[in-house]
C-alpha positions as CSV (number, residue, x, y, z in Angstrom):
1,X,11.3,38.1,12.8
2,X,11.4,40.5,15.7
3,X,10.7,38.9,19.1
4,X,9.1,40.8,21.7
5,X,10.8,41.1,25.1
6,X,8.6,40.4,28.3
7,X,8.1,43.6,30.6
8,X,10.3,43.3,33.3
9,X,8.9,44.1,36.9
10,X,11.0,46.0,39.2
11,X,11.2,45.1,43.4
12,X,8.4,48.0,43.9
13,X,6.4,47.1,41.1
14,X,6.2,43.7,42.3
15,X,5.8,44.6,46.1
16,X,3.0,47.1,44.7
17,X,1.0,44.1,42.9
18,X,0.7,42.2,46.4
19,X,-0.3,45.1,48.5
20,X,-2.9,46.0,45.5
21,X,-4.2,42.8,45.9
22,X,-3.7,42.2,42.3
23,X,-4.6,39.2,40.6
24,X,-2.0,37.8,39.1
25,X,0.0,34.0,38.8
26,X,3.4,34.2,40.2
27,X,5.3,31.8,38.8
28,X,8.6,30.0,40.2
29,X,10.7,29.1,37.2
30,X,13.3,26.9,39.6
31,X,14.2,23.1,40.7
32,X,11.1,22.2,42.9
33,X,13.8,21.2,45.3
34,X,14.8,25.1,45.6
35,X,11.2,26.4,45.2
36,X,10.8,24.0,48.8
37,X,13.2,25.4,50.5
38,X,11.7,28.8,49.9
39,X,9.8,31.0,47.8
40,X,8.0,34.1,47.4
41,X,4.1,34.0,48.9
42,X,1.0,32.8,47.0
43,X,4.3,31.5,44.0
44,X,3.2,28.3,41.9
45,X,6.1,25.7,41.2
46,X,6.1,25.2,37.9
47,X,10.2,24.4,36.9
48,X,10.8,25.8,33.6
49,X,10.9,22.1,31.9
50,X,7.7,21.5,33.3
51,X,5.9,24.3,32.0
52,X,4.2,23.0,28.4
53,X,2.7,20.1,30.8
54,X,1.2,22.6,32.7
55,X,0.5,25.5,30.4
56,X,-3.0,24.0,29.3
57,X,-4.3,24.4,33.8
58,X,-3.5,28.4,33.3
59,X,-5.4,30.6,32.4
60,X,-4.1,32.4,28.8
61,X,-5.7,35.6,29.8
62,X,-4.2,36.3,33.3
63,X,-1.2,38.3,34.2
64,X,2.1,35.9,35.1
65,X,4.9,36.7,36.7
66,X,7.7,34.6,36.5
67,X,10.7,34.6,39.0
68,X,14.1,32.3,39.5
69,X,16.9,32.3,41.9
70,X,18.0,36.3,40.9
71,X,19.4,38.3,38.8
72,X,22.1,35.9,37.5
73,X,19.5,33.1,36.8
74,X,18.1,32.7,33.3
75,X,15.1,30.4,34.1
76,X,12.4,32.9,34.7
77,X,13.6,34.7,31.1
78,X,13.2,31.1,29.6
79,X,9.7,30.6,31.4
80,X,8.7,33.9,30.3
81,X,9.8,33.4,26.4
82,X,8.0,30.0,26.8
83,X,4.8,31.5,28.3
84,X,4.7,33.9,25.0
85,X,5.6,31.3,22.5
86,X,2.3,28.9,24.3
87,X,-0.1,32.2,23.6
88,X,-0.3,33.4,27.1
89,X,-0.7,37.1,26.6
90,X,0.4,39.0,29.9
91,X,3.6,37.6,31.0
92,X,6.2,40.0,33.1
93,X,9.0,38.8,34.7
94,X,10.6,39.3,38.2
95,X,14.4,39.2,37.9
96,X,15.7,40.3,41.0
97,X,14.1,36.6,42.1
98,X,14.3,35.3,45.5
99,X,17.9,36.8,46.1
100,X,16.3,40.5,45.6
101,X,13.2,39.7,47.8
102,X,14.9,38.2,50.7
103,X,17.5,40.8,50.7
104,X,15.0,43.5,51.2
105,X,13.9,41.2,54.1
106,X,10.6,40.1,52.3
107,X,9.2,37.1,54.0
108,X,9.3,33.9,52.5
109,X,7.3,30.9,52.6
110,X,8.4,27.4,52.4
111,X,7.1,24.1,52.1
């Protein structure tokens, strides 16, 4: 059976969602220990083994981004594949990650 790929956001479509003031869930894929240490604004931790215990407090019908460490790091391909297989219908996915963001001297927010 064919499996359909999740769209992938580039750096300035991502950057364009946040000065839009879209609504969408952005959703960080990593260790909760990395996602403390810093993460892109407004991002939920949800670690990639976590995400069936939280799938049923999203909202099936919003848009998700999900984002990991960068463009080497598989987790937010994996959280996006899992998001599609749990029914959520809009997931995209940020691979450039933090390492893109922060390199283009995006701020960053801890916890």
């Amino acid at each position: 059976m064919y499996e359909q790929k999740q769209r992938i956001l580039t750096f300035d479509e991502l950057l364009g969602m946040y000065q839009n003031n879209e609504k969408f869930i952005l959703l960080d894929a990593r260790s909760r220990e990395d996602y403390d240490k810093g993460h892109l604004p407004g991002a939920l931790s949800i670690p990639l083994e976590d995400i069936k215990d939280f799938a049923d407090r999203l909202d099936k019908g919003e848009k998700i981004v999900t984002y990991c460490g960068g463009f080497q790091c598989p987790l937010s391909t994996e959280a996006a594949k899992e998001l599609k297989k749990l029914g959520f219908q809009y997931v995209c996915e940020y691979k450039g990650g933090m390492q893109e963001w922060a390199e283009k001297g995006y701020p960053i927010e801890t916890s």
